[in-house]
N, C-alpha and C positions, 0 to 999 in steps of 0.2 A: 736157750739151751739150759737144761735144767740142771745138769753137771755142773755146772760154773755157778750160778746165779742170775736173778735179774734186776733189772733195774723199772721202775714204775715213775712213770712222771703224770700227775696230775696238772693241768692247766687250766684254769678259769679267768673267763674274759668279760667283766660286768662295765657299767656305768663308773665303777673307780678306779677301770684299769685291769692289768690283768696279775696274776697268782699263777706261781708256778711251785709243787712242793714235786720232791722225790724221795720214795724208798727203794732203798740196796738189799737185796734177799741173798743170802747166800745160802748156798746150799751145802750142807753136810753128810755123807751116807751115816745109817744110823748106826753102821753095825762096825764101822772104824772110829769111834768118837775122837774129836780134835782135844789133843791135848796141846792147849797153844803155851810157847812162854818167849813167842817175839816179841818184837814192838810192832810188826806190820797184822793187824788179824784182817784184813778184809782191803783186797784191792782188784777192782772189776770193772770190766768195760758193757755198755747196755749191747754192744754188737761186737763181732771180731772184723768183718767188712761191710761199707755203707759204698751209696754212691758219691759221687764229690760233689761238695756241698750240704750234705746232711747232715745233722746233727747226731754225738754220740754223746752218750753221758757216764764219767767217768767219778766211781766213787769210792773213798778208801775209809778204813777206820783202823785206827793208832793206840797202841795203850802205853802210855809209860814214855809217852813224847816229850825231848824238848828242842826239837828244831825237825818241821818237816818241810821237804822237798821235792818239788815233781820237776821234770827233764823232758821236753821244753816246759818254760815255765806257764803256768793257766792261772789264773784268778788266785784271789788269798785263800791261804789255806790252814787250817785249822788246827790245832793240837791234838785233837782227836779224831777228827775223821769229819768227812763231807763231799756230796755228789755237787758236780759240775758239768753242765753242758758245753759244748766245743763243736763250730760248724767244721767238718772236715774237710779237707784240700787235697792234700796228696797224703800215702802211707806215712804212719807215724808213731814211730817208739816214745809211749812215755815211762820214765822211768820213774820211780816211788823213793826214795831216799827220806831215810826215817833213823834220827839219832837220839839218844836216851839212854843214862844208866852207866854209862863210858863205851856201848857197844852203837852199831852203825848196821842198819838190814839196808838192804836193794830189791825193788822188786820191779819187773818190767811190763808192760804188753802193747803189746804191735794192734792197731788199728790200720786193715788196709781200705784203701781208696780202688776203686774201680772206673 
C-alpha cells in the first residue's frame, strides 16, 4: 500500500549461507511536507494481515533516542531504528515506545492473523 510505505527484503542463498538485508520506504505526500520533531519518524509494518505463519517485517527509525521499546518484545533493538522479521501466530499489537529528551512517544499497529 503505497500510503503507508513498504518494506523490501532481499534474500540470498549461496555456498556461505544465506543473506538477508531490508529497506523501509516511507511514503510522504509531496504537497503536505512532514515537519517532524518526535522521537518516532518512521514505524511500519511490510502487511496489515498475513496468514498464520507468515512472516511480517516490522521497521522503525528513532531520532533523539535513549531507550527504545517494542510491546511484545522482538529481537534487540536499536537507538535509531531497524527492520525485523517476525513469523506471525495470531493478531498482534505491537507497540513502539520511544524515550529521549525528558519526553516519551507511543506508537502502535495491529498486524492481523487470518
Amino acid at each position: 500500500d503505497l500510503k503507508k510505505g513498504l518494506v523490501y527484503t532481499l534474500t540470498a542463498t549461496g555456498p556461505g549461507g544465506t543473506a538477508i538485508a531490508q529497506l523501509a520506504i516511507q511514503v510522504v505526500r509531496p504537497e503536505a511536507p512532514r515537519s517532524h520533531s518526535g522521537l518516532i519518524t518512521t514505524f511500519l509494518a511490510s502487511a496489515d494481515t498475513v496468514p498464520k505463519g507468515s512472516p511480517v517485517t516490522l521497521c522503525y527509525a528513532v531520532d533523539g533516542a535513549e531507550k527504545v521499546e517494542i510491546d511484545p518484545p522482538v529481537e534487540e533493538l536499536s537507538s535509531t531504528g531497524r527492520c525485523f522479521t517476525i513469523q506471525m501466530e495470531k493478531t498482534t499489537d505491537f507497540t513502539l515506545k520511544v524515550t529521549g529528551g525528558g519526553r516519551t512517544e507511543e506508537s502502535t499497529i495491529t498486524v492481523k492473523v487470518q
